[in-house]
N, C-alpha and C positions, 0 to 999 in steps of 0.2 A: 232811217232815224233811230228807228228801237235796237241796231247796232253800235251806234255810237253810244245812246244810254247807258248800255248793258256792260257796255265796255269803261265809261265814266265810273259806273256804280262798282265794278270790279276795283278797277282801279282806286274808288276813296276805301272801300273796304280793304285792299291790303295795305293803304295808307292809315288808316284805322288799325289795324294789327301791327303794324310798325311801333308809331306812337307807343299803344300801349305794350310792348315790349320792353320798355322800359331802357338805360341803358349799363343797368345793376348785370354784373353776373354771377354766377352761385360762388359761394365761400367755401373755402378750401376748408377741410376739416382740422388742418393741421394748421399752425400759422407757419409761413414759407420760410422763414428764417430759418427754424427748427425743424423741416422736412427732410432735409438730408440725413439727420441724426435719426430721426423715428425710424425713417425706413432702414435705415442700418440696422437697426434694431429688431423691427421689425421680421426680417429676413435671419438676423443671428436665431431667433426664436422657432422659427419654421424649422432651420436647420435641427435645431437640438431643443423640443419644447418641454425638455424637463430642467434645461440649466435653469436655475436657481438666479445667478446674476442675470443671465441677460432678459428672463422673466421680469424681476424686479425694477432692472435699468428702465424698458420699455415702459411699463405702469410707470413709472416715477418720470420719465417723458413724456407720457400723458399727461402725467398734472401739471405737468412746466407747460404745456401748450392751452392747459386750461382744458381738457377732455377727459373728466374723473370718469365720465361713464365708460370710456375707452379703458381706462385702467381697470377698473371693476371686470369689463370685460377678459383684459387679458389675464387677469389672476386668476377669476373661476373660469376661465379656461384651459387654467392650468391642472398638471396632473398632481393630484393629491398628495403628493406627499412634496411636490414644490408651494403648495401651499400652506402647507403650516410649515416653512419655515420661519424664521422669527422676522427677517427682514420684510417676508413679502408680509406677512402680517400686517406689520407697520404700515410700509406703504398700501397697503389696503385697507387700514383702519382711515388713513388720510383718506383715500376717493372714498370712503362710504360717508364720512363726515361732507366731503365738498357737496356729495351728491344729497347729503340732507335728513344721513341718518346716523346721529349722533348715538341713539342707543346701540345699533349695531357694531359702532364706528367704536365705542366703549369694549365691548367684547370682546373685536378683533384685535383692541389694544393687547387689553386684560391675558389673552391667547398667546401672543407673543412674550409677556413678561412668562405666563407659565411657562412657557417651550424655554426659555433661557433657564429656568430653575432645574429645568430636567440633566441627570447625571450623563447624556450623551452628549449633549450640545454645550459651546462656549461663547457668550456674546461679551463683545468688549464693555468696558464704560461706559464710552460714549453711549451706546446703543442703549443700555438699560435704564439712562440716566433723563435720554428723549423720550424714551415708551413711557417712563413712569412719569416724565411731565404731561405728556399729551395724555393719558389716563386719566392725571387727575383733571385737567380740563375738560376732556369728555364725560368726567361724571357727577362737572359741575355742571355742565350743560344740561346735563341728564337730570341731577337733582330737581333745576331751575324748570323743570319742564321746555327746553328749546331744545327742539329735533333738528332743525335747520339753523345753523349758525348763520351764515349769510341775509337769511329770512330776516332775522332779528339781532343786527348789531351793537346795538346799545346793550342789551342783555349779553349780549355774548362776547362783550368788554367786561364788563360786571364780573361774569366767570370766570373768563382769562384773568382778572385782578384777583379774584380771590383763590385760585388754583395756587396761582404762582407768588401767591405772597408769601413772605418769608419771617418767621418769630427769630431776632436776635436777644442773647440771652449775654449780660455784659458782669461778669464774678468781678468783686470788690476783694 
């Protein structure tokens, strides 16, 4: 009889581990839509981890998938003088903001308009035209004392409205 128990009790006990197994399995880090493309990217970067674009592209497919921290990573893992270029700047101004730091996130703006004044380097328009809005939002944020934009929404409306508000001036 104490084998048939023994063997009962084995038995609710991996019925018991069943159960709570749950029938969740681990989340992808990347969302699958967008897996093909990261790891393309991915791998472009292994090959050549000082290109400049495909450094950038990757970071900036990080934050389309929602993984600022990944971006963060892949920038300061980059070699230094891919990093202060102007673009990865930017996109790294962005993950340092998702991930919750606004002052930093200000700097690496601030860094990247310097690097475009500088007499070697040439950024378009456009570019100078993004960095210096997103600066001035980060230094409203900053003003406002809000480190983490996401943290604090409604504030971090407030900011965005007053960054990007505009004085028209109408001559008679």
């Amino acid at each position: 009889m104490s084998g048939v128990a023994w063997n009962a009790w084995v038995l609710a006990a991996v019925f018991g581990l069943w159960l709570a197994s749950g029938t969740q399995r681990e989340r992808p880090l990347v969302a699958t839509d967008r897996a093909d493309i990261v790891r393309t990217l991915e791998a472009r970067v292994a090959e050549a981890p000082a290109d400049v674009s495909a450094r950038r592209d990757l970071a900036q497919a990080y934050l389309d998938v929602r993984a600022p921290g990944l971006a963060l990573r892949a920038i300061e893992a980059a070699p230094e003088r891919v990093r202060h270029e102007p673009s990865v700047e930017h996109v790294y101004a962005r993950a340092l903001a998702e991930n919750g730091r606004s002052g930093d996130a200000l700097l690496a703006e601030r860094r990247a308009l310097a690097a475009c004044d500088d007499d070697t380097r040439t950024c378009d328009a456009w570019f100078i035209a993004a960095a210096t809005r997103r600066a001035d939002f980060f230094s409203e944020l900053v003003h406002r004392g809000i480190e983490d934009a996401q943290a604090h929404p409604e504030m971090s409306a407030v900011a965005y409205h007053s960054a990007t508000r505009q004085a028209r001036l109408a001559v008679r």
